[in-house]
Backbone as a printed PyTorch tensor [residue, N CA C, xyz], in Angstrom:
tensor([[[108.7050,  86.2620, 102.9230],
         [107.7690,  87.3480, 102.6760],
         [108.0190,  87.8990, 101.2800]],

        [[107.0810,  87.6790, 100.4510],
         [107.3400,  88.3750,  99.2770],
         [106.9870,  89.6280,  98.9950]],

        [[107.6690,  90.5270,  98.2530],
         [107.1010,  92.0470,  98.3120],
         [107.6140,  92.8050,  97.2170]],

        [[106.3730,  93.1170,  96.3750],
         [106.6260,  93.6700,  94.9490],
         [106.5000,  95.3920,  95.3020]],

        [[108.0590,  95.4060,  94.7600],
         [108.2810,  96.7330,  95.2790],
         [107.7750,  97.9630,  94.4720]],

        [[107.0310,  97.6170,  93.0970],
         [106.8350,  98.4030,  91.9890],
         [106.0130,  98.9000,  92.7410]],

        [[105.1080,  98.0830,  93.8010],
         [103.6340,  98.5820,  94.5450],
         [103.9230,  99.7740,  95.4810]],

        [[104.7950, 100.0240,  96.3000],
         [105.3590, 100.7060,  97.2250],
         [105.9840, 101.8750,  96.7480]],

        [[105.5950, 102.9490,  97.1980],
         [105.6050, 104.2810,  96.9760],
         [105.3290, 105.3220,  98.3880]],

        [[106.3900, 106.2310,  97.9360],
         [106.1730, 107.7160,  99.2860],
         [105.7390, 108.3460,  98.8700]],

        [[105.1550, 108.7180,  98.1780],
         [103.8740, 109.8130,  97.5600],
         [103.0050, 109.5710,  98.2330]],

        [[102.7990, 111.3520,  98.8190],
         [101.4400, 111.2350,  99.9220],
         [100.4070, 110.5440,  99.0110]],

        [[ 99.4050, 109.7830, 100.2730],
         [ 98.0150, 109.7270,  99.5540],
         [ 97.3170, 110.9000,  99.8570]],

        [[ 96.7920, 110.9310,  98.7920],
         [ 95.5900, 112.6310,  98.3020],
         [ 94.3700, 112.0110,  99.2170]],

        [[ 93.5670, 112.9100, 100.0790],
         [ 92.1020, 112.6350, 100.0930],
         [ 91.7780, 112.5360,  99.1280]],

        [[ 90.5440, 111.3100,  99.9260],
         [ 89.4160, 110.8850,  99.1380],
         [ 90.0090, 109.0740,  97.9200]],

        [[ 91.4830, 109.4410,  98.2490],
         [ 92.1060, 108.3920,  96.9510],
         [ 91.8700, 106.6050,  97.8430]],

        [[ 91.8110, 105.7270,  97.0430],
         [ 91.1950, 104.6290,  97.5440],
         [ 92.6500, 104.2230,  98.9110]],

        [[ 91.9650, 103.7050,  99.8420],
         [ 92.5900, 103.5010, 101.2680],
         [ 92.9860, 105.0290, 102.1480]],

        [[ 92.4920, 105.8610, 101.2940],
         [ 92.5050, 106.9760, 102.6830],
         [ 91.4870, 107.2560, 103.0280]],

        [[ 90.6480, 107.2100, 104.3020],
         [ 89.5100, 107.0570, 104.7760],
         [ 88.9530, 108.9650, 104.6210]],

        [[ 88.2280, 108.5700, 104.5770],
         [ 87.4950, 110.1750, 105.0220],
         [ 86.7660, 110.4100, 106.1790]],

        [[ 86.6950, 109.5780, 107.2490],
         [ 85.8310, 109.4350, 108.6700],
         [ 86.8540, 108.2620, 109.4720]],

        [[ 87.3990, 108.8380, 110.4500],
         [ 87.7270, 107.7880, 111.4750],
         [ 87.4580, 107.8350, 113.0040]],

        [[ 87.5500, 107.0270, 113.3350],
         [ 87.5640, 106.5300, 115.1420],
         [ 88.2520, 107.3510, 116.0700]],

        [[ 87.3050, 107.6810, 116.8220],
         [ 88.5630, 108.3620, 117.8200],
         [ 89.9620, 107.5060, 118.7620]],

        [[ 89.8300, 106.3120, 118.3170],
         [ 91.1470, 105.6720, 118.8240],
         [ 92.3310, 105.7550, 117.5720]],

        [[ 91.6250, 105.7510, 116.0870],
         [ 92.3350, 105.9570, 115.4590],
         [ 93.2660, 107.4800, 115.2130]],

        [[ 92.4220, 108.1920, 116.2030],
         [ 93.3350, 109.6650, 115.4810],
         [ 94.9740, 109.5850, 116.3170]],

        [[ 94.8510, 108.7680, 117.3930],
         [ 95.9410, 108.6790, 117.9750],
         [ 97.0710, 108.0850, 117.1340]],

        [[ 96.1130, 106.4850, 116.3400],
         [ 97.7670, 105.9260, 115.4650],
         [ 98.0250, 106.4700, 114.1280]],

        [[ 96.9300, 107.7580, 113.7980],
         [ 97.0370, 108.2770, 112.6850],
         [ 98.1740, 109.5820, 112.6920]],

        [[ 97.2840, 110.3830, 113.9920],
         [ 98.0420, 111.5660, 113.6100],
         [ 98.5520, 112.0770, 115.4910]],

        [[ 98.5970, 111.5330, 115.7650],
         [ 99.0230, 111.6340, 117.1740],
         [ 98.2680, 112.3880, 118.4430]],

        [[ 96.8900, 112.1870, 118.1060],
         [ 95.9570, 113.4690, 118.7800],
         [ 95.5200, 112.4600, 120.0040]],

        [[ 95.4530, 112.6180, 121.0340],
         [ 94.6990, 111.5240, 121.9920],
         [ 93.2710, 111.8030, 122.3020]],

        [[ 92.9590, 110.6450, 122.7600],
         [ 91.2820, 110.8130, 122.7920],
         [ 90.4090, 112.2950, 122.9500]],

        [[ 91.4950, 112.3140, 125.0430],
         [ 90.2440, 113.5950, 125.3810],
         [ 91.2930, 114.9310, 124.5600]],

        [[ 91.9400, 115.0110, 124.5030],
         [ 91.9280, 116.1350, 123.2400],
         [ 91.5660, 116.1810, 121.8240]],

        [[ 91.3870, 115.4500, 121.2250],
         [ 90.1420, 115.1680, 120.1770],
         [ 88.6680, 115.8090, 120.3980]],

        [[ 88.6650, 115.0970, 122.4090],
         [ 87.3600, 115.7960, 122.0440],
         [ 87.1650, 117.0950, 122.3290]],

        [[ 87.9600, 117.8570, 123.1250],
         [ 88.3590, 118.8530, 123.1810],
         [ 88.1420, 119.9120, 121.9230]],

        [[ 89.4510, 119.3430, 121.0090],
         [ 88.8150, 120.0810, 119.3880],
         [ 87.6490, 120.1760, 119.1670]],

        [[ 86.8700, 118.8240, 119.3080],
         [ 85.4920, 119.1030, 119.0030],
         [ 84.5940, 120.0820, 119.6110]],

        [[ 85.0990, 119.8690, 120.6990],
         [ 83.6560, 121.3430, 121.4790],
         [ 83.9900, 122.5920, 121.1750]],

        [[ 85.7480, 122.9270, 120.8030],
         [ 85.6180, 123.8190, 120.4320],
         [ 85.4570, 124.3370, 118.6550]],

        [[ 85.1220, 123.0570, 118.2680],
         [ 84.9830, 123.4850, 116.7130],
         [ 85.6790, 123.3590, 115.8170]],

        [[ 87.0060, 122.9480, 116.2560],
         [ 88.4500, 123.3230, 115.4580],
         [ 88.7820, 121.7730, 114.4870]],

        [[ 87.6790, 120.8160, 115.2570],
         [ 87.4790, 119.6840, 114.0110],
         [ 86.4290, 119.3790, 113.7810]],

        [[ 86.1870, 118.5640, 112.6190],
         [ 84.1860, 118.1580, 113.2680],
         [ 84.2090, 116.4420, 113.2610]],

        [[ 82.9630, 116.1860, 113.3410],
         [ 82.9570, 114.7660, 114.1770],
         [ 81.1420, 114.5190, 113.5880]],

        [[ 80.7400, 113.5170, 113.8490],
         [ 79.8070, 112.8950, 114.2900],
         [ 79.5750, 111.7170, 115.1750]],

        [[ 78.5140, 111.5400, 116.1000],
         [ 78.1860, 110.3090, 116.5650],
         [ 77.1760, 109.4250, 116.1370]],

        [[ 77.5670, 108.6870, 115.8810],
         [ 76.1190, 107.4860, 114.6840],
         [ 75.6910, 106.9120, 115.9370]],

        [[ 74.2000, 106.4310, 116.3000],
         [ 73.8710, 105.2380, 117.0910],
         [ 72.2040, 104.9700, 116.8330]],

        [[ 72.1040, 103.7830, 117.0180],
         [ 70.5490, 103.3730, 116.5810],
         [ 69.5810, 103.9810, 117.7410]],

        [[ 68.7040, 103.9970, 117.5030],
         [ 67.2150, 105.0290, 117.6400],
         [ 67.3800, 104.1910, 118.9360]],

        [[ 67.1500, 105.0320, 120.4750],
         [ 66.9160, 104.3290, 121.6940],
         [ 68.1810, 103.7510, 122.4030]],

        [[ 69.2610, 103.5360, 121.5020],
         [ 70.8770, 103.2280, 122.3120],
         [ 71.3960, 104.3990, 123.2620]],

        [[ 72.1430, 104.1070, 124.2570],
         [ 72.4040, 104.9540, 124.9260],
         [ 74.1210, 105.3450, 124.1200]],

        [[ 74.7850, 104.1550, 123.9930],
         [ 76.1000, 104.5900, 123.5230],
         [ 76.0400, 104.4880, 121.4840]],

        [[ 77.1680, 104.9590, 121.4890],
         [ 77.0440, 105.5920, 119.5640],
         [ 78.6240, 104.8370, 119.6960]],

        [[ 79.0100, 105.5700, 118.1180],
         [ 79.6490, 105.6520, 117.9570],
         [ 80.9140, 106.9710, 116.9540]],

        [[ 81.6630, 107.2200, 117.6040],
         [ 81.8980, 108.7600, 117.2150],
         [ 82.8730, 108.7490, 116.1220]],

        [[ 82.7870, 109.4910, 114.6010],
         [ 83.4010, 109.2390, 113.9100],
         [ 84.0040, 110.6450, 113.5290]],

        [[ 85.4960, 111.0360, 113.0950],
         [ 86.3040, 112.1680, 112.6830],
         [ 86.4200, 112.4260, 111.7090]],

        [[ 85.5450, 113.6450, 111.0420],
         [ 86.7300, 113.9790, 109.6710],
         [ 87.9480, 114.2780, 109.2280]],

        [[ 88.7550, 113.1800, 108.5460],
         [ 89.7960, 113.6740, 108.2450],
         [ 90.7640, 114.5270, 108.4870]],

        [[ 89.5410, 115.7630, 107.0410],
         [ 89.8450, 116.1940, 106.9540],
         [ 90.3500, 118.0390, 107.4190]],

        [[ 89.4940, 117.3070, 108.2630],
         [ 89.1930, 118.3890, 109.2300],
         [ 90.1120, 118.8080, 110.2400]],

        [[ 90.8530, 117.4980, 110.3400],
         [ 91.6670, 116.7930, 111.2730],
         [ 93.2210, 117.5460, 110.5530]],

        [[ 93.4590, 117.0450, 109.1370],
         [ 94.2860, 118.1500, 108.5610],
         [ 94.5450, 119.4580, 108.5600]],

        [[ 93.0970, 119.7930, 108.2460],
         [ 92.9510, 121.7790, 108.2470],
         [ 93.6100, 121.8700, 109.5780]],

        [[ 93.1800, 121.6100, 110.6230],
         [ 93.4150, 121.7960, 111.9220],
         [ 95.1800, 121.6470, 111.9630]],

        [[ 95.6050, 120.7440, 111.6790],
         [ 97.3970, 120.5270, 111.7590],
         [ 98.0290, 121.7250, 110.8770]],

        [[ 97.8030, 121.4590, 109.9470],
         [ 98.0250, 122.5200, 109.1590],
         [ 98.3680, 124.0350, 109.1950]],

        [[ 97.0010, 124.4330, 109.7390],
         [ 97.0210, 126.3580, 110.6850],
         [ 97.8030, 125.7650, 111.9450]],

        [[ 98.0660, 124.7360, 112.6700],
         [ 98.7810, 124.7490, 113.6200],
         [100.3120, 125.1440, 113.3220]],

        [[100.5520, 124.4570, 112.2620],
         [101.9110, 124.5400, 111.8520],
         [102.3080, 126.0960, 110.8770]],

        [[100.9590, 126.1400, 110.5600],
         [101.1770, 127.8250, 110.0730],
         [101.4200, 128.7770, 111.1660]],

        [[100.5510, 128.7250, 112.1750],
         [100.5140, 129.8450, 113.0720],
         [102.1960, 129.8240, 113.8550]],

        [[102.7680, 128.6520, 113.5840],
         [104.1560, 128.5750, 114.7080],
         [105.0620, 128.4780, 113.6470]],

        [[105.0610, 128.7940, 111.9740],
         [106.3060, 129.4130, 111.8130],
         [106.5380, 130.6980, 111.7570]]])
């Protein structure tokens, strides 16, 4: 396995910077940030993240996508409010 280490770095990635998404999957928030499905959606009804569902005109199922960053704000005041 070769691996050029000049590439590899711990510096957060910034939103918006190339490979950090700005919309993900609700299966992904689990291997992202540890949130599980039905509490994801949970946040959502109550507001505390936002979301959309994409699906073509006449489909019954979509598909539901997370902001980020929204997803941050939300961790964030969590970790504010409990120190």
């Amino acid at each position: 396995m070769n691996t050029n280490a000049s590439a590899q770095t711990t510096a957060p990635i910034e939103p918006g910077a190339v490979g950090s998404p700005e919309f993900i999957r609700i299966g992904d928030a689990r291997r992202l940030f540890g949130l599980g499905r039905t509490y994801c959606y949970g946040l959502l009804a109550e507001g505390k993240i936002r979301g959309v569902s994409l699906r073509k005109r006449g489909a019954k199922t979509g598909v539901r996508h997370l902001s980020v960053d929204s997803i941050r704000d939300f961790l964030r005041q969590e970790m504010e409010s409990q120190s």
